[in-house]
C-alpha positions in Angstrom: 113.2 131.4 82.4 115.8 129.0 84.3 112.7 126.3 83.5 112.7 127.0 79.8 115.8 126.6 79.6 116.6 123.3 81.4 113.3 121.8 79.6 114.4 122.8 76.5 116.9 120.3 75.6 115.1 117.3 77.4 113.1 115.8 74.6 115.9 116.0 72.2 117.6 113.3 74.1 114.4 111.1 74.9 111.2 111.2 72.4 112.5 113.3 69.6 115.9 111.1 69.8 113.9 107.8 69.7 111.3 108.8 66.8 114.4 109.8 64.6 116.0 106.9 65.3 112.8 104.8 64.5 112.6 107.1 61.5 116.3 105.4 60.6 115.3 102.0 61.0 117.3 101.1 64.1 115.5 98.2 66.0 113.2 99.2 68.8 115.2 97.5 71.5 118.0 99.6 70.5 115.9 102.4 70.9 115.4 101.2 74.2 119.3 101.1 75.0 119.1 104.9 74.3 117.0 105.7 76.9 119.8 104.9 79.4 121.4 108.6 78.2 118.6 109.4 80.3 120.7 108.2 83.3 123.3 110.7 83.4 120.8 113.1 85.3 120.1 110.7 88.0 124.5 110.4 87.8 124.3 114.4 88.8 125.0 113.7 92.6 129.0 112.5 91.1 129.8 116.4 90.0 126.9 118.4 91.7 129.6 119.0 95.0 131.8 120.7 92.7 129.4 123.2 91.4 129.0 124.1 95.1 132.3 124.2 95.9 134.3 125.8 92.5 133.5 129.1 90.6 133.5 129.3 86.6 136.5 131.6 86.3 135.5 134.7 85.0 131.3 134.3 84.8 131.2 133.7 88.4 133.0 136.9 89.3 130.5 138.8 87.7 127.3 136.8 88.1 127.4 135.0 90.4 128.3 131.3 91.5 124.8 129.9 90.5 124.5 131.7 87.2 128.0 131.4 86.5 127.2 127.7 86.2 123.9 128.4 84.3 125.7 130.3 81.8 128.1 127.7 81.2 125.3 124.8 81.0 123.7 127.0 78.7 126.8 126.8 75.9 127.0 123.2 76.7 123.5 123.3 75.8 123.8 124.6 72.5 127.2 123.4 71.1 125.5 119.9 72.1 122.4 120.5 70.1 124.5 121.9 67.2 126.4 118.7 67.1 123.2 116.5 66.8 121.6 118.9 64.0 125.1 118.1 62.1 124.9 114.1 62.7 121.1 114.0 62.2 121.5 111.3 59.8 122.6 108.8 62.8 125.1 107.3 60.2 127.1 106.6 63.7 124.8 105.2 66.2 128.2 105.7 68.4 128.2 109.7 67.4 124.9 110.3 68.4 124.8 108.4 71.6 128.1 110.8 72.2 126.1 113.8 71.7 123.0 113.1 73.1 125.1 112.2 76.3 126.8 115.7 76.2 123.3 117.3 75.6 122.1 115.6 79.0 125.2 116.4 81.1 124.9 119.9 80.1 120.9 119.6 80.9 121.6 118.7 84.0 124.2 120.6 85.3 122.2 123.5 84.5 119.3 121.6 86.7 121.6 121.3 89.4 122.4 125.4 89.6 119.0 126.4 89.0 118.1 123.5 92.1 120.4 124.9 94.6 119.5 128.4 93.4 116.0 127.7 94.1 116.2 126.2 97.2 118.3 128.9 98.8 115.8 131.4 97.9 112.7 129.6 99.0 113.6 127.4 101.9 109.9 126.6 103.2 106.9 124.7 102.1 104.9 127.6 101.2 107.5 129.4 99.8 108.5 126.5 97.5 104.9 125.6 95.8 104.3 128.7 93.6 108.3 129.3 92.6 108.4 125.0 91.8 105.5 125.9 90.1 106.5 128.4 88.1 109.8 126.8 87.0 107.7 123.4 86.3 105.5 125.9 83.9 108.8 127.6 82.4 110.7 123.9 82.1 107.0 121.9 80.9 106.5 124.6 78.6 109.9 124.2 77.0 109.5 120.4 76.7 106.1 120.6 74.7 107.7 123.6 72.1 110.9 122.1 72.1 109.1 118.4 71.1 106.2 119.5 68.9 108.4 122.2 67.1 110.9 119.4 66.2 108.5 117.1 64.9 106.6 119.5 63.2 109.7 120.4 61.2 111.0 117.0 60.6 108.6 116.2 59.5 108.4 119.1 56.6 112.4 120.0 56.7 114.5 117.3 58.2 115.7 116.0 61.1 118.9 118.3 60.7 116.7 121.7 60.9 114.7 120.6 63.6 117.7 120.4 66.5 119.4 123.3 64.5 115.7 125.4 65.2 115.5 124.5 68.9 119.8 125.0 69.7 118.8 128.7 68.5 116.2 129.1 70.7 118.1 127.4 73.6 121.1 130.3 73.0 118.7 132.8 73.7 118.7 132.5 77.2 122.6 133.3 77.3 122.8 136.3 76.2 119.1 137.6 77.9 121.0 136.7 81.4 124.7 138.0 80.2 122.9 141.5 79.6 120.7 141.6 82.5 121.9 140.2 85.8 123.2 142.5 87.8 127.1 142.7 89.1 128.3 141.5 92.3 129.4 143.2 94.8 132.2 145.6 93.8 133.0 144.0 90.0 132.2 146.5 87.5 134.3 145.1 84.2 131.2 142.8 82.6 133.6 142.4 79.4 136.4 141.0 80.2 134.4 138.6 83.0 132.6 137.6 79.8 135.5 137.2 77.8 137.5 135.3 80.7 134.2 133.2 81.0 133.6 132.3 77.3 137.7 131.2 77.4 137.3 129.0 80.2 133.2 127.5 79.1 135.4 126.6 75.5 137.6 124.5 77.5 135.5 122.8 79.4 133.0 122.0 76.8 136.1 120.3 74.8 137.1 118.3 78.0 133.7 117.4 78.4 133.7 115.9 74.7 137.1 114.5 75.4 136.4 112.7 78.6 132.6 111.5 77.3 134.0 110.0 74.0 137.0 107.8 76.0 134.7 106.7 78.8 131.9 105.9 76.4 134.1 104.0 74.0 135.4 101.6 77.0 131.4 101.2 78.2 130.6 100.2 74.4 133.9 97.8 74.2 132.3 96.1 77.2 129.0 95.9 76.1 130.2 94.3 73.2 132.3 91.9 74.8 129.4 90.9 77.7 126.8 90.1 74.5 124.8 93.3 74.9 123.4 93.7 71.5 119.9 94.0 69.7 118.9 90.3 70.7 120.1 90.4 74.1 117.4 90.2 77.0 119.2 92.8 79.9 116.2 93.0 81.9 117.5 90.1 84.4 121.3 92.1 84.2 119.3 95.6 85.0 117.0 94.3 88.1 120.4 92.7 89.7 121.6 95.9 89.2 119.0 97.7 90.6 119.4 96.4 93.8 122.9 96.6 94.5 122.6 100.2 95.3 119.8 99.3 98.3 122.6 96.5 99.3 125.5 99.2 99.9 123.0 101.3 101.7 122.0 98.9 104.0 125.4 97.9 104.8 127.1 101.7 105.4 124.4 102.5 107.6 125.0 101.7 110.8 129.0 102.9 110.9 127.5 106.2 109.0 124.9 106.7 112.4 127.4 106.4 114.4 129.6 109.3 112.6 130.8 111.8 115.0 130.4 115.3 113.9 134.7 115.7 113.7 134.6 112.5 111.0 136.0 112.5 107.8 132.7 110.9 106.6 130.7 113.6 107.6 133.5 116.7 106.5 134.5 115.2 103.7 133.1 117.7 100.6 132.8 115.0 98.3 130.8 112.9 100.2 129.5 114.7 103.3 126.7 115.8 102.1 125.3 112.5 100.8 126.4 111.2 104.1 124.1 113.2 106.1 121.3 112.4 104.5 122.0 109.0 105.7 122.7 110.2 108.9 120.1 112.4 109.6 117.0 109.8 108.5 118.8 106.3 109.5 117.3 103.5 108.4 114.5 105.4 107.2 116.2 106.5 104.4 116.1 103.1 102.8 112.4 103.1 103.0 113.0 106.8 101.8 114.8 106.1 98.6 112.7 103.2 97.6 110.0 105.2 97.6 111.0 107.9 95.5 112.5 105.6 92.9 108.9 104.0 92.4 106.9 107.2 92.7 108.2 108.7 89.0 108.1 105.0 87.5 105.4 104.9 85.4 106.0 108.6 83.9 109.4 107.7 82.9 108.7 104.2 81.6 105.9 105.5 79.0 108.8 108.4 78.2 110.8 106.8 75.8 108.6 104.5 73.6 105.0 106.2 74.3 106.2 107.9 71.1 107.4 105.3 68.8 104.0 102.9 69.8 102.2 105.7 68.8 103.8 105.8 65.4 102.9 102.3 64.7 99.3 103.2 65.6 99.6 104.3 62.5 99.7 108.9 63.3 102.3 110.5 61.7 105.2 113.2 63.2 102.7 116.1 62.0 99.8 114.6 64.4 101.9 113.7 67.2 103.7 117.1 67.2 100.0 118.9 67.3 99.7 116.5 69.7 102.4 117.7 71.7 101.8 121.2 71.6 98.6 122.7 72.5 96.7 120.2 74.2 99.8 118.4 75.9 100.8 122.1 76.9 97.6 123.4 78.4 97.0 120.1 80.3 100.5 119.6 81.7 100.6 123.4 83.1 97.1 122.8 84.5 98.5 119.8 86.7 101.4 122.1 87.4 99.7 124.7 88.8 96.8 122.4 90.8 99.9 120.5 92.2 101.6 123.2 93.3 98.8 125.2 94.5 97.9 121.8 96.7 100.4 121.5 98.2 100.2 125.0 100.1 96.8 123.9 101.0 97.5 120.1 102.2 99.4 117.9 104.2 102.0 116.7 101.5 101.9 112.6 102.1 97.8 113.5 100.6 98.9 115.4 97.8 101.3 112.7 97.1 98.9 109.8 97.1 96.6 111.9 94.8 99.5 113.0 92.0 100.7 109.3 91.7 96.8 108.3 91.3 96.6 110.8 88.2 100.0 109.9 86.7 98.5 106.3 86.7 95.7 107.2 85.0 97.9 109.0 82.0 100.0 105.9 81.5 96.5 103.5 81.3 95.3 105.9 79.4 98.1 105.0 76.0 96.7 101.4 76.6 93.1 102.8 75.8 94.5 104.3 72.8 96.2 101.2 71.1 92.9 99.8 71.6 91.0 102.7 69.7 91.1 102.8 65.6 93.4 105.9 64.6 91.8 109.2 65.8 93.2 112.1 66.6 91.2 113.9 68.9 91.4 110.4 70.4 94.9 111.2 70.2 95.0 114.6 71.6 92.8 113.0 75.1 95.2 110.5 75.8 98.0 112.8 75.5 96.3 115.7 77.7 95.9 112.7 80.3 99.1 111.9 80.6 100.5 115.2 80.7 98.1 116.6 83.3 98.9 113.5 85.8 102.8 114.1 85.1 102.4 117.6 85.4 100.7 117.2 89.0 102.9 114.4 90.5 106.0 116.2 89.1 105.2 119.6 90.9 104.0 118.3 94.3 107.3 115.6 94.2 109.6 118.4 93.4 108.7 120.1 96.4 108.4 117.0 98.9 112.2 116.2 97.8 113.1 119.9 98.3 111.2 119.2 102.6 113.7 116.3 102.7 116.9 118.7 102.0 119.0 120.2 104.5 119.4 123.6 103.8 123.2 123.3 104.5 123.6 121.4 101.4 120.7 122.5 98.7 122.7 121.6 95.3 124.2 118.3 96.4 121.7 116.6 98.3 118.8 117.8 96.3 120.8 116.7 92.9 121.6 113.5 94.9 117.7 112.5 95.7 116.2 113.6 92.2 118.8 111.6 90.6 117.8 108.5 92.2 114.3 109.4 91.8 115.0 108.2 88.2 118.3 105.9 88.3 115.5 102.6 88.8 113.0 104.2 86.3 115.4 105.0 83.5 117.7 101.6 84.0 114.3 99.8 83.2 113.6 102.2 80.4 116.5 101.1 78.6 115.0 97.0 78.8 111.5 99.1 77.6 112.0 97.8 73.9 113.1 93.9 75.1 110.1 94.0 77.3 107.5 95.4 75.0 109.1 92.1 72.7 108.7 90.0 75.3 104.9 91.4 76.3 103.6 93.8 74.6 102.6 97.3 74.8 99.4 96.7 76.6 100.8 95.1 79.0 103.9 97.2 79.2 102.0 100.7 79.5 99.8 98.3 82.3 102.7 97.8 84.2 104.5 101.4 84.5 101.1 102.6 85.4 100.2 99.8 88.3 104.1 100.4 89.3 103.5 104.2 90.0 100.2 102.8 92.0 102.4 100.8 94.1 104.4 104.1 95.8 101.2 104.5 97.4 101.7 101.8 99.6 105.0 103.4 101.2 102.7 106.5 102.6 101.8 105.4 105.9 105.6 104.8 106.1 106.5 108.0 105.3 104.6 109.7 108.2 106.1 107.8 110.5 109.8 109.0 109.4 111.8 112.2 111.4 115.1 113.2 110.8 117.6 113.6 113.7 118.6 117.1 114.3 122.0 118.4 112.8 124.9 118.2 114.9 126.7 120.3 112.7 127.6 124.3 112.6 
């Protein structure tokens, strides 16, 4: 269930967001500019502390700190979603990009719960494949009905109905875990911790709106006043800044290894946690975090404009939702389930190599299909492809970044390296539409899947990494 509901949302900010705004007219490298929303997940690591160090007042003394969080996401959620149904037009491009922002921070705070939640209760390899892969069926499940659904009836209704249809369906969840979960320990009064609960989720949500709409006017003054508009080529500005993150790194390394355990560094909540990642894996963890920033490339580069080349093919919203339902279902829970049943079988740098060879073959397989006259079962194969190989490499990754935690901080470091997983990935996604201008979408889908290829070569690397033992109580 805490899949479904974090997948639910996901496409609303990423494919269903791009085909309406194609639907609108606005110009496919702007479309491209809206994948960076997309970044605010692989932001999590900046807030993900406090959710393990504060309570939602009132939720979290009956439910829990975890679900006290989930339940707030889960309003964010839907108040988000509500919003977009009600700008659906995109009159403002600066009101939806507000919105859709809000959508993901909620999306991903409720990732970031559900995460720690997870990886408290199954701290082992074995224990981790089959729960990963039953949230990965719950979360891929959503993503498919959430995406198909919406197309489906924009295509008949409007765009407005469609995010109206799927922010009733995300409320479900609320009040399913409201009425079930059981109290903690010796708090009986489930009213009035709702009532507190609902108080305090209201103001945060209208924070949330008030911070996001001040820090995203500045970021779209400066945009402005650097040149960043529909004819500007950012692929040189994103690569430079790409790197910079590698730079720091490399630079804080050697005073964070020699960190005693009494350091502010290492106690500091805010940081600590990030910092003994760092500590723990050395120099190694450069080699680390490059990998997993290539690994998810070519999944998240064919994301956000798979979709609109597909509409110039020449299928419509009604065969790309079919498309997107079924068939993209079916194949992305049968990667889900082989992927997580292989890796309680096999060594996990194997099962790495063979997910990224599979998520390769789903992005090569769009460039097959630009090359094929209109079909739709032609349609429905490429699609099955590409889901199956994400499906696979997303299960087994999940759980090779869950091996790399230390269990003393689940929520932050696990938010911290499935954020970066996709900072690199999704900072390209936003130059997709000025490099499809530049190349092509052959050549484009070419390059995200020979990209995902290339994380292969870090494996023999990988083996050859141990962390330090903790020095810490």
């Amino acid at each position: 269930m805490l899949g479904f509901s974090a997948g639910l949302p996901f496409y609303m900010f990423s494919t269903v967001l791009a085909l309406r705004l194609q639907a609108h007219g606005v110009a496919l490298v702007v479309i491209g500019f809206f994948a960076w929303v997309q970044l605010l997940p692989t932001l999590k690591f900046l807030w993900a502390p406090l959710l393990d160090r504060y309570d939602v007042p009132g939720f979290a003394a009956f439910w829990g700190k975890r679900r006290g969080w989930i339940l707030l996401s889960q309003l964010g959620i839907f108040t988000s979603l509500v919003a977009m149904a009600l700008t659906a037009g995109d009159a403002s491009l600066a009101v939806t990009a507000l919105f859709a922002v809000l959508l993901a921070f909620w999306t991903t705070t409720l990732e970031v719960a559900s995460d720690a939640w997870r990886i408290e209760l199954a701290p082992t390899q074995d224990s981790q494949g089959p729960i990963v892969a039953a949230n990965l069926w719950g979360y891929r499940s959503a993503m498919v009905a959430a995406g198909s659904g919406a197309l489906l009836i924009a295509d008949s209704t409007g765009w407005a109905a469609a995010y109206m249809l799927v922010a009733a369906v995300a409320f479900v969840a609320f009040p399913m875990l409201v009425a079930t979960a059981p109290a903690q320990t010796g708090v009986v009064n489930r009213s009035s911790a709702l009532a507190t609960g609902l108080v305090a989720s209201a103001a945060m949500i209208a924070a949330a709106i008030i911070v996001t709409a001040t820090i995203g006017s500045g970021l779209l003054a400066m945009a402005t006043a650097i040149g960043i508009d529909a004819k500007a080529n950012v692929t040189p500005y994103v690569l430079g800044l790409a790197m910079l993150p590698f730079i720091a790194m490399a630079l804080a390394l050697p005073r964070i290894r020699r960190a005693a355990p009494e350091s502010t560094l290492r106690r500091s909540p805010a940081i600590g946690p990030y910092v003994d990642f760092f500590w723990r894996y050395g120099f190694g963890a450069i080699v680390l975090m490059a990998f997993v920033s290539l690994y998810r490339m070519g999944d998240v580069l064919a994301l956000n404009l798979s979709k609109p080349m597909i509409r110039d093919l020449g299928y419509s919203l009604a065969a790309i939702g079919r498309a997107d339902g079924l068939v993209a279902l079916a194949a992305s829970m049968a990667g889900v389930g082989i992927g997580g049943y292989m890796v309680m079988r096999r060594p996990l740098l194997g099962t790495l190599a063979i997910g990224a060879a599979f998520a390769a073959l789903g992005n090569f397989g769009f460039v097959w299909l630009a090359r094929q006259p209109p079909d739709e079962m032609l349609l429905y194969l490429a699609t099955g492809a590409d889901q199956f190989g994400n499906g696979m490499a997303g299960a087994i990754f999940v759980v090779y970044l869950s091996m790399l935690v230390n269990p003393r901080f689940p929520g932050a470091q696990y938010a911290f390296l499935s954020g970066w997983a996709f900072m690199l990935p999704r900072l390209l996604s936003g130059a997709g539409g000025s490099i499809v201008e530049a190349i092509g979408y052959d050549s484009f889908f070419l390059l995200s899947g020979t990209l995902s290829l290339a994380a292969l070569l870090f494996l023999p690397l990988l083996g050859r990494i141990q962390p330090r033992a903790p020095d810490l109580p």
